[in-house]
N, C-alpha and C positions, 0 to 999 in steps of 0.2 A: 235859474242861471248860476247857483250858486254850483251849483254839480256839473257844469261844465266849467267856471273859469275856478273851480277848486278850491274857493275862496277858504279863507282859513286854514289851508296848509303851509306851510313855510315854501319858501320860493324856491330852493334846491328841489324840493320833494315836487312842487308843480310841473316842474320842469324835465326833472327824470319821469312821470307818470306821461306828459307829451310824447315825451321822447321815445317810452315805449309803444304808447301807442301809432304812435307814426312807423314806426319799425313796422306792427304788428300789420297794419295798413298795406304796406309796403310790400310786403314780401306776400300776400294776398295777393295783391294787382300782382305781382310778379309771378304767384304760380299758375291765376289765371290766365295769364299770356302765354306762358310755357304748356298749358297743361292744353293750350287753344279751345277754351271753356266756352266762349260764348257761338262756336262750330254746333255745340250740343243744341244750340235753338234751331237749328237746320234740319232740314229732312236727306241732306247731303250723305250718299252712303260712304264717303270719304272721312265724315267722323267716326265711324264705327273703329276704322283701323288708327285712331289716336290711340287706342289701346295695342300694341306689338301682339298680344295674345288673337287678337281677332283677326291676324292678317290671315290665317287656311280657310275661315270661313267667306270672307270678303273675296278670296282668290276663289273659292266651289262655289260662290252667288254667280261671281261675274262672268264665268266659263260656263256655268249650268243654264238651265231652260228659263232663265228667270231676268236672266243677266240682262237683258233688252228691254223687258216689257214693266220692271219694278222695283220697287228700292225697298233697304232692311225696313220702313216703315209702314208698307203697304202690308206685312206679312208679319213684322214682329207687336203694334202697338195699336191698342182698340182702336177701330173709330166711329162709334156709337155718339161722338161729340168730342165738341174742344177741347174741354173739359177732363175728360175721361182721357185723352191721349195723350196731353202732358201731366196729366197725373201720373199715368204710368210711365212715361219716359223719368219723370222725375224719382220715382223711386225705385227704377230698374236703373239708374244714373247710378245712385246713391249706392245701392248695395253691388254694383259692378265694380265703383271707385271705391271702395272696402278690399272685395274679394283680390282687385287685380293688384291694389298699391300693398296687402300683407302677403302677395304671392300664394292668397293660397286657391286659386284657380285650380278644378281637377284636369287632369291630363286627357281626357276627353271628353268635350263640352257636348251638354244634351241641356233638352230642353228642359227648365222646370218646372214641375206639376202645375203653379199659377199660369206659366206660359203656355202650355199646351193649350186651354181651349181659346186662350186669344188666336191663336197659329191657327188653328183649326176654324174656328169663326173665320179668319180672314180666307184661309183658304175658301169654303162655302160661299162666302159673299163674290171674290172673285170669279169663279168657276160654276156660280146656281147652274146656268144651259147645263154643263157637264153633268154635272151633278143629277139633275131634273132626270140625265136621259138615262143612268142608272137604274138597271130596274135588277131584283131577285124574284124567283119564284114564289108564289103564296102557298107554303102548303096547309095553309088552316083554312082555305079559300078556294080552292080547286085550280083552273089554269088562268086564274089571274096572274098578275105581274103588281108587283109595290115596290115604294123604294127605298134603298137602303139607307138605316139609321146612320147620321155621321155624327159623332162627338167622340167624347172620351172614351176608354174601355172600360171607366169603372161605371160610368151610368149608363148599359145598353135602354135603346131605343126601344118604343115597344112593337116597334115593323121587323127585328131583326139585334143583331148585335152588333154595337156600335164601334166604330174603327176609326182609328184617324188618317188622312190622306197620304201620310208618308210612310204606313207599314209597308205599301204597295209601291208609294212612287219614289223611289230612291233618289232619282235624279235631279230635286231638289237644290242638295249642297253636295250633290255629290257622296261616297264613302263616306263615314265618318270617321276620323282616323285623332289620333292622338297627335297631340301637340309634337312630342319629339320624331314619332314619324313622320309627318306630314314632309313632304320633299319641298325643300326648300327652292329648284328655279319656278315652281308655280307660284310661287309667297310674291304677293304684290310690292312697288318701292312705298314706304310710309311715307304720308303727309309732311308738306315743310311745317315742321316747329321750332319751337325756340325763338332765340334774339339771332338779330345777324351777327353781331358780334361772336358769337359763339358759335359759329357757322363759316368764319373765316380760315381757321385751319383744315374743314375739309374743302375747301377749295385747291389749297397747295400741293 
């Protein structure tokens, strides 16, 4: 108790140590509202674009072949378990709120090596039937038929060499184009945030 009510410090100094930490408090809850932090426990693909950087990809999901049938979650984060899928959301959170709040985002966004076999996993799970009816020629086997290895390029399969489903299937996200080209009347309107207060002069 004594470390909370600070006992034995002089009563100015308890007072300003409140004081801070109230502020610090404060302005927490505050950028949690603004930043619309608890959107992130959603599988809402409407939080994606709280980031301004992710509105061309949010704009080539929702126009692409994908746009109807699934969300950034069904394709971007494990789901082997509960477990395992806010693990990753939590620390692709974390280093996204890094990269996006010091600006240093590349000009055109690709997937990261960690990402890739998740992508590709969900891809496979999604799509097995497809996938299944895939077949290549055996040539170590005569005129059989076997099926093609899917994962990474760096660990081929031992059926074949391994590929991932977007060298082929473009249509995805669409092009992928850099942030300063991307044509802006496709760029979706961003999520309401902020306080209303701060919201009254675009009104006028």
């Amino acid at each position: 108790m004594s470390i909370v009510t600070l006992a034995g410090l002089p009563r100015p100094l308890q007072v300003g140590i409140y004081g801070l930490a109230g502020v610090a408090v404060g302005m927490a809850l505050l950028l949690v509202r603004i930043a619309n932090a608890t959107s992130y426990l959603s599988d809402e693909p409407q939080t994606c674009i709280n980031c301004h950087v992710m509105t061309d990809a949010y704009a080539s999901w929702q126009r692409g072949s994908h746009g109807r049938v699934a969300v950034c979650i069904d394709c971007h984060v494990p789901h082997s378990s509960f477990v395992a899928k806010y693990a990753y959301k939590a620390q692709d959170g974390l280093k996204h709120s890094y990269v996006f709040t010091l600006r240093k985002e590349p000009q055109v966004l690709e997937l990261s090596a960690r990402a890739v076999p998740v992508v590709q996993a969900n891809c496979v799970r999604c799509h097995s039937h497809q996938v299944m009816m895939v077949m290549t020629p055996s040539f170590d086997s005569g005129p059989q038929t076997r099926p093609i290895a899917f994962g990474s390029p760096s660990r081929p399969g031992k059926s074949g060499p391994s590929r991932r489903c977007w060298d082929c299937h473009h249509n995805i996200h669409g092009e992928v184009r850099s942030l300063s080209a991307s044509p802006t009347p496709l760029r979706p309107g961003l999520p309401a945030a902020g306080l209303e207060w701060m919201k009254e002069g675009d009104r006028e």
